[in-house]
C-alpha positions in Angstrom: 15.6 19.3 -2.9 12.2 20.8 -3.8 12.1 21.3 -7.7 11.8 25.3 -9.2 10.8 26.2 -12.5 8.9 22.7 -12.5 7.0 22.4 -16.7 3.7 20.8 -15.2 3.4 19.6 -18.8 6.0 17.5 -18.8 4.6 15.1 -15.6 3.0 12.0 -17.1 -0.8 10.9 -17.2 -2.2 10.3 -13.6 0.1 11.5 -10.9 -0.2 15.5 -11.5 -4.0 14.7 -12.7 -4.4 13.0 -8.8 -2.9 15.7 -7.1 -5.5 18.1 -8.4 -8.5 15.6 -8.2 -7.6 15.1 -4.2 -6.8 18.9 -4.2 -10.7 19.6 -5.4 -11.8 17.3 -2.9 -10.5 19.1 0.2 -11.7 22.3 -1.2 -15.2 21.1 -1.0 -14.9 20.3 2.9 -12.5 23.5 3.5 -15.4 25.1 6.2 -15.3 21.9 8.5 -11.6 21.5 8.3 -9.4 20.9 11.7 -6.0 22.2 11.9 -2.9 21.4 14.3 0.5 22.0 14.2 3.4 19.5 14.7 7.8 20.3 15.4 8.9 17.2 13.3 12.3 16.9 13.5 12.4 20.8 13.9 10.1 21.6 10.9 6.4 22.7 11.2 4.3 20.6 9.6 0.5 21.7 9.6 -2.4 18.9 9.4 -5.7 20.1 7.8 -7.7 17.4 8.5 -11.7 17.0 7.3 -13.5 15.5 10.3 -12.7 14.4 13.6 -12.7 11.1 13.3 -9.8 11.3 10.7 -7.9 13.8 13.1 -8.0 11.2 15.5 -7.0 8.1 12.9 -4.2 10.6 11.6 -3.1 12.8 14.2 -2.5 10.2 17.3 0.7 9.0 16.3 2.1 12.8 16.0 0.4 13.9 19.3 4.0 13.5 21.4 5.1 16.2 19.4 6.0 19.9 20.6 2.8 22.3 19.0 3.9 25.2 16.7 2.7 28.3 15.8 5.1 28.7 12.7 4.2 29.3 9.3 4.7 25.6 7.7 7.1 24.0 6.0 5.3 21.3 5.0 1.1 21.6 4.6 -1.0 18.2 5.0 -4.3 18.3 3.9 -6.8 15.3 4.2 -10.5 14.0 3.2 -12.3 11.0 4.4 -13.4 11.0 0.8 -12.5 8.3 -1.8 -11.2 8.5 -5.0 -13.7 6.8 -7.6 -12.0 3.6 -8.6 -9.7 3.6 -5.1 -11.3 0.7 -3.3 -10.3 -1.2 0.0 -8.8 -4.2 0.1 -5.8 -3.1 -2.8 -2.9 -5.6 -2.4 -0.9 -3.2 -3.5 1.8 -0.6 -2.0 3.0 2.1 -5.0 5.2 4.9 -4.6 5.7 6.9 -8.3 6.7 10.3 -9.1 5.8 12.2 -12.3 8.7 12.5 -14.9 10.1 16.0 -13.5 10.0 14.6 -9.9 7.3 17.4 -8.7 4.6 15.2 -7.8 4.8 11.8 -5.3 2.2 10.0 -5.2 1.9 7.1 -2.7 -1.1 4.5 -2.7 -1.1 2.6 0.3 -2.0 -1.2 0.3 -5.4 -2.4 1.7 -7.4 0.9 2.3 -7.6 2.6 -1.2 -6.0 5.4 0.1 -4.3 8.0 -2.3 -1.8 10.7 -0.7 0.6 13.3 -3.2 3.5 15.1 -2.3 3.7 18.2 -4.7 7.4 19.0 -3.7 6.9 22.7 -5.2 4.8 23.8 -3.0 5.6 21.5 0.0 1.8 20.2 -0.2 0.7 16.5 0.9 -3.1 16.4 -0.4 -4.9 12.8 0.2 -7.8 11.7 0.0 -8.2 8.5 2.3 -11.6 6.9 2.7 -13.2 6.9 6.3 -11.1 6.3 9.3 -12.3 3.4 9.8 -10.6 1.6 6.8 -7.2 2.9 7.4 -4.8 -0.1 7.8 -3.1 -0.7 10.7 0.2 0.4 9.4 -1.5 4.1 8.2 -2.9 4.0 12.0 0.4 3.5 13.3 2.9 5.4 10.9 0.5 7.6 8.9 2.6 9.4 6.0 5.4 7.2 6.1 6.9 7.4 2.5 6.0 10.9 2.2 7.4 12.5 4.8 10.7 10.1 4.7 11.2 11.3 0.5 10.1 15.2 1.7 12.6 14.9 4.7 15.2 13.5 2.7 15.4 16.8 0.4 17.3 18.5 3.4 19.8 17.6 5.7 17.9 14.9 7.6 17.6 11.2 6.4 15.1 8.8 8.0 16.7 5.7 8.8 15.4 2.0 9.7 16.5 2.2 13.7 14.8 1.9 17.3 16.1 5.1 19.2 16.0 5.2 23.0 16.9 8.0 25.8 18.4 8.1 29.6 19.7 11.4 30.7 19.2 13.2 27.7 21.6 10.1 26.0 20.4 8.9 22.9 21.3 5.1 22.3 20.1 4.5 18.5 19.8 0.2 18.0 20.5 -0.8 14.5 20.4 -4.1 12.4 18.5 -6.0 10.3 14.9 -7.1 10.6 14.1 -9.6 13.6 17.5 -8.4 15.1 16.4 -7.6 18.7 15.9 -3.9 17.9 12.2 -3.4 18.5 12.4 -5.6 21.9 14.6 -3.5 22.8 13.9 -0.1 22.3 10.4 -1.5 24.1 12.5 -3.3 27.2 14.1 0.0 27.6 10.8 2.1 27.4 9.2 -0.5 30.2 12.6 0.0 32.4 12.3 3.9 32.8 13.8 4.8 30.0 12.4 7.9 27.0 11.3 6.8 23.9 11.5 7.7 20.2 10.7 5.2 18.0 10.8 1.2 17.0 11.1 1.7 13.8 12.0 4.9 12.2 14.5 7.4 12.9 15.1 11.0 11.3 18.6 11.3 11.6 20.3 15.0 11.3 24.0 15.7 11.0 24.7 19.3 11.8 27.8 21.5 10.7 29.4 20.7 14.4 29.0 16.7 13.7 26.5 16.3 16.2 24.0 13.4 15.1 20.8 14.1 16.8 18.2 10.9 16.6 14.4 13.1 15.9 11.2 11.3 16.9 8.1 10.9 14.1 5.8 8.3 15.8 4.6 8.0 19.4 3.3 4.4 18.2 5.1 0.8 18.4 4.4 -2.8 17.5 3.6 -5.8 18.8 5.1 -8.6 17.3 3.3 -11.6 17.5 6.2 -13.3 20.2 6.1 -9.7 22.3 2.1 -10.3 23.5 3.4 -13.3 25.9 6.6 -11.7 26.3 5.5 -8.2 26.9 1.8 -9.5 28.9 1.4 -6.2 30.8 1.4 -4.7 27.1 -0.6 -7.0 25.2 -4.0 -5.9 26.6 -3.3 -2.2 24.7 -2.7 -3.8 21.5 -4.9 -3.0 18.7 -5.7 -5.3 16.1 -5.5 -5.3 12.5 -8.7 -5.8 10.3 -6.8 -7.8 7.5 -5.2 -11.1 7.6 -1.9 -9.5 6.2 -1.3 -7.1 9.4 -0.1 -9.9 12.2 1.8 -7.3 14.4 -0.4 -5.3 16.8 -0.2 -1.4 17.2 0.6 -0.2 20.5 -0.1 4.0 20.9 2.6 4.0 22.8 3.4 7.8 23.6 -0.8 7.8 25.7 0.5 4.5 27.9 4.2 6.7 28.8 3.1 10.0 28.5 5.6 12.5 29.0 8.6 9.5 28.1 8.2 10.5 24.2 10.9 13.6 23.8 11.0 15.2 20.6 15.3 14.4 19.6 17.7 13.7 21.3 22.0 13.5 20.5 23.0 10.2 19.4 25.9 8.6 21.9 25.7 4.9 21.6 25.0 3.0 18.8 24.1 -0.7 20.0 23.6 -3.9 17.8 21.6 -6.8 19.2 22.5 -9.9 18.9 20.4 -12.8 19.8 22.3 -15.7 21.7 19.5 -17.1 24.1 21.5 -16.7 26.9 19.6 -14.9 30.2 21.4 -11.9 31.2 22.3 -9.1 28.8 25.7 -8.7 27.8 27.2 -5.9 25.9 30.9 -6.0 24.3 32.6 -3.6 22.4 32.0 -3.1 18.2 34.6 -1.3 15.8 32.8 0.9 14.0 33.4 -0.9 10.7 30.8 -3.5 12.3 28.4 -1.1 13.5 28.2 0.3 10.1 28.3 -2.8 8.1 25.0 -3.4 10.8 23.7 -0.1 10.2 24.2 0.7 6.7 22.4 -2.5 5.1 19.5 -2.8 7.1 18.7 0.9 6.2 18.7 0.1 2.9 16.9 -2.5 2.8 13.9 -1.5 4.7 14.2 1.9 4.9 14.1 4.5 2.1 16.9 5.1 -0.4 19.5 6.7 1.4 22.1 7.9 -1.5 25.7 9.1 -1.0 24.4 11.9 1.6 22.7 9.5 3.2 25.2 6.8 3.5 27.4 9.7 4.8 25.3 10.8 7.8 25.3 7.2 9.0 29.1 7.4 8.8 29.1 10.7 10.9 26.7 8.8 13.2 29.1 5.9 14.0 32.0 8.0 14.0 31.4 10.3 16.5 28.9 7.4 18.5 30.5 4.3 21.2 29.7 1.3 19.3 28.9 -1.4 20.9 27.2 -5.4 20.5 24.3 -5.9 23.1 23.5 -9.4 23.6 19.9 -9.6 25.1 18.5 -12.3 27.8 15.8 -13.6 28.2 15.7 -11.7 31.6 14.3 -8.6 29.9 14.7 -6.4 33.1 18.7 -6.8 32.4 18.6 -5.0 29.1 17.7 -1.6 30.4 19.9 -2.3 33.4 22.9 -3.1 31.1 22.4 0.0 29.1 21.9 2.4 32.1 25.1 1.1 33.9 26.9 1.8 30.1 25.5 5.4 30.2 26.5 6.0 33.3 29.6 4.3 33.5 
């Protein structure tokens, strides 16, 4: 939860000292600055973004999102300058926090950017370079540690999940890396279906124990196997600039417009399973499987989820059908499959 009464004094060389460097930086372009508004996962997060060309870079992945006129909750403010001694090409990633947990700073591999979270005043300041050097994964999930520690102060935890819709049915797909759940979640988008995400999830538990999935990106990737087995996709693919960035980013939300809803209640909770077999199959899972699925992949690849944490993802399975989804090679089957489940 955000930190009161916070000494400043007490926060170590560098990370309060950034926050104020970046913080003088955006006041010097405060007359040219753009704003918008974003609902993520019901909180109003306001962008105050330097040039258009940034907006763009920054502001694509969020554009699927509802507008708001509320105050925010969360304030993002952004330069296309560059921090002296922040250069591109940083093999680095680096999440630290000063000593008293205030300040978050977060300094992105490859582009010498430099974003920090003062959790205080719920301020994200960053100072990023030209849009133009933003790595592919800023492109496609711009924020991503930030927003997943700032989110996780409250009752929402951001989980490592592909999350699809069909009637206002949520079907979240869980497991480890390389599982199936990104093909998936992409069959499923290509068969008809809504969309929120290949990737990350912000999962709420409310006081009724109703697990709603919440969308944060309107983006997906392209794994290197999906441009020959996705070929009506491929062509939208966007390259990476570095030889570390294999995947391809697909803005996924401007190819489906109006498929990219905002949340959406979780009722299934499906596990793929590769077999290599051609028509989908799904079988019921206990829901000590789906969690032991669920649970470890989230914590591996996704952000620390804590006892809360590990807590909502119990809610989730408990109140969710569980079940294994076997996917073919005949991708048309897996939405099919899923539907007839839905609707069975």
């Amino acid at each position: 939860m955000p930190v009161s009464n916070a000494d400043p004094s007490c926060c170590p060389p560098g990370v309060r000292e950034t926050f104020e460097q970046i913080d003088r930086e955006i006041r010097k372009a405060r007359d040219a600055v753009l704003q918008r508004t974003f609902l993520l996962a019901g909180k109003a997060v306001r962008f105050c973004v330097e040039s258009s060309a940034l907006a763009e870079a920054l502001l694509a992945p969020f554009e699927h999102l509802p507008s708001s006129s509320r105050d925010p909750e969360l304030t993002v403010s952004a330069t296309s300058r560059r921090l002296p001694g922040a250069s591109p090409g940083d093999s680095f990633e680096n999440l630290r926090s000063s000593e008293d947990g205030r300040y978050v700073l977060h300094s992105p591999a490859i582009s010498g950017a430099r974003w920090c979270l003062d959790r205080h005043t719920s301020r994200v300041v960053g100072a990023v370079g030209p849009a133009s050097s933003q790595s592919l994964h800023e492109r496609s999930k711009p924020l991503q540690p930030l927003l997943e520690f700032w989110l996780g102060q409250g009752r929402y935890q951001v989980i490592h999940a592909a999350m699809a819709a069909c009637a206002g049915q949520g079907v979240l797909f869980a497991g480890f890396n390389g599982a199936g759940k990104s093909s998936c979640a992409l069959c499923c988008l290509r068969g008809g279906f809504d969309f929120l995400g290949d990737d990350r999830i912000a999962l709420e538990t409310r006081s009724d124990g109703a697990a709603i999935g919440h969308s944060l990106y309107g983006t997906a990737w392209l794994q290197p196997d999906h441009m020959a087995r996705f070929p009506d996709l491929a062509p939208h693919g966007i390259a990476g600039d570095w030889p570390t960035e294999p995947k391809h980013l697909l803005m996924a939300s401007r190819l489906f417009p109006g498929r990219f809803p905002a949340s959406a209640p979780i009722r299934f909770v499906l596990l793929p399973r590769v077999t290599g077999g051609t028509s989908t199959r799904l079988r019921r899972a206990t829901r000590g499987e789906a969690l032991r699925r669920l649970a470890p992949g989230c914590l591996l690849t996704g952000p620390r989820l804590g006892q809360d944490g590990f807590a909502s993802l119990a809610a989730v399975i408990q109140q969710a059908e569980c079940w294994w989804i076997e996917p073919g090679s005949d991708f048309d089957s897996i939405p099919e499959r899923i539907a007839e489940l839905i609707h069975a």
